[in-house]
C-alpha positions as CSV (number, residue, x, y, z in Angstrom):
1,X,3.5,7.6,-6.0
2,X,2.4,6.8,-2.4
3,X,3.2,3.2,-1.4
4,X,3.3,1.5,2.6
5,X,5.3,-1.6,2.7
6,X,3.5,-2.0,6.0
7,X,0.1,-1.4,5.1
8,X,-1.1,-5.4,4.4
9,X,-3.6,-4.1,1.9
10,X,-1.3,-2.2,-0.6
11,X,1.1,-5.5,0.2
12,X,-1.6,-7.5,-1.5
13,X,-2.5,-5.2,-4.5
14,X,1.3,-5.2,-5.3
15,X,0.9,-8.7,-5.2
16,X,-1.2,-9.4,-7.4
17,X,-0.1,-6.7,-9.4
18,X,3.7,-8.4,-10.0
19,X,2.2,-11.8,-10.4
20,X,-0.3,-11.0,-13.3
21,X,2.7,-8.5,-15.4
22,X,5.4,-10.2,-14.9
23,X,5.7,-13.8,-13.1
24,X,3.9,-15.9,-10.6
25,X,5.3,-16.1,-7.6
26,X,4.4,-17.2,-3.7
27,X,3.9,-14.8,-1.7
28,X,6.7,-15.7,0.3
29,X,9.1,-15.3,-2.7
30,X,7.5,-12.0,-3.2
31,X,8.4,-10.4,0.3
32,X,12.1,-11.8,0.0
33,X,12.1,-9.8,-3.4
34,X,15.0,-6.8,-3.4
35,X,13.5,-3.4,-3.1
36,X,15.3,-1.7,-6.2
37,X,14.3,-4.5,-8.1
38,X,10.8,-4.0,-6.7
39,X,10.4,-0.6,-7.1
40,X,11.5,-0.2,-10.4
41,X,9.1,-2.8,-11.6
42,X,6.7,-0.9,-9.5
43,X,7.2,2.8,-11.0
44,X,6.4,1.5,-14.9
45,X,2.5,0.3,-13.5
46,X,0.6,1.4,-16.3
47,X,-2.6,3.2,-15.5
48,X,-5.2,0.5,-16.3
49,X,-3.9,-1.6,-13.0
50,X,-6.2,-0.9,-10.0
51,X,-3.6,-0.6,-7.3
52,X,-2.2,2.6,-10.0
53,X,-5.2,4.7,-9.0
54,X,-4.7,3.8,-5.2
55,X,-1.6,4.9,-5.2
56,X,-2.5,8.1,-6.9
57,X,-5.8,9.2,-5.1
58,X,-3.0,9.3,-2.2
59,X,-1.2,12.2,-4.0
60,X,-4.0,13.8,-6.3
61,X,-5.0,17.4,-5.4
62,X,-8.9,17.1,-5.8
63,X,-9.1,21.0,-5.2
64,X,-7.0,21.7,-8.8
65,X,-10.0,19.0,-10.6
66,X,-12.3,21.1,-12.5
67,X,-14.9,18.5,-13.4
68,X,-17.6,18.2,-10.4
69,X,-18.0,13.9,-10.7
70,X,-14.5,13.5,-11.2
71,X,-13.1,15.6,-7.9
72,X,-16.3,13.8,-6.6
73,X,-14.7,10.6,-7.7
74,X,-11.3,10.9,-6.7
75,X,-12.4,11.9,-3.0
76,X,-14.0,8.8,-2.3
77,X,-11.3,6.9,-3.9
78,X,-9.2,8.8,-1.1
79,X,-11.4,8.0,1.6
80,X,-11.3,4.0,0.3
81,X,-7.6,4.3,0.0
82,X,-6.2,6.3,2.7
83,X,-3.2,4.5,4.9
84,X,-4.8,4.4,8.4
85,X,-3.3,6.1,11.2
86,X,-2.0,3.3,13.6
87,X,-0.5,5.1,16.8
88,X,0.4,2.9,19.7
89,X,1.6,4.4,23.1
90,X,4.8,3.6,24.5
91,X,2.5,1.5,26.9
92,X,1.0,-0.3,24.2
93,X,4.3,-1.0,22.4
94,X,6.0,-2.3,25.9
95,X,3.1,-4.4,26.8
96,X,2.8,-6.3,23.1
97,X,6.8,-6.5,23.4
98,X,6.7,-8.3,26.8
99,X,3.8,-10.7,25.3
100,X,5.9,-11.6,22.4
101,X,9.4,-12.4,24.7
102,X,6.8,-14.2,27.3
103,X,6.2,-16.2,24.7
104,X,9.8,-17.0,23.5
105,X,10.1,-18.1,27.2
């Protein structure tokens, strides 16, 4: 399964996810969590959770989906679901760099 630890979004759906199966946590707590511990808790999702069928319309290949609604389905769940493409130049990056230690200063 496709998951982005830096994609705020999927952040959130795990969230919610970990505090409705299995405890009720800050979100705070939640980020310090270790990632083994996380992602094994995170490979047993069963299929009725919604962030499940996000995480699969990033793997699914629609062309091998014989039923018309269904491939017609799972392409827009794609499209809702895809991990945008976030490229910053090296200016970009050096400019938001200098910002942040301008404000240490």
């Amino acid at each position: 399964m496709t998951f982005c630890f830096g994609y705020p979004s999927d952040l959130h759906q795990a969230y919610a996810f970990y505090c409705a199966r299995y405890q009720n946590i800050t979100y705070k707590e939640f980020l310090k969590l270790r990632i083994t511990e996380f992602m094994y808790k995170l490979s047993s999702i069963p299929e009725s959770e919604p962030l499940y069928n996000i995480m699969k319309s990033r793997i699914i290949n629609v062309n091998d989906i014989k039923n018309k609604d269904e491939r017609k389905h799972w392409r827009k769940l794609q499209r809702d679901n895809k991990i945008p493409d976030i490229y910053l130049s090296k200016e970009e990056i050096m400019w938001e760099l200098s910002k942040k230690v301008k404000e240490k200063l």
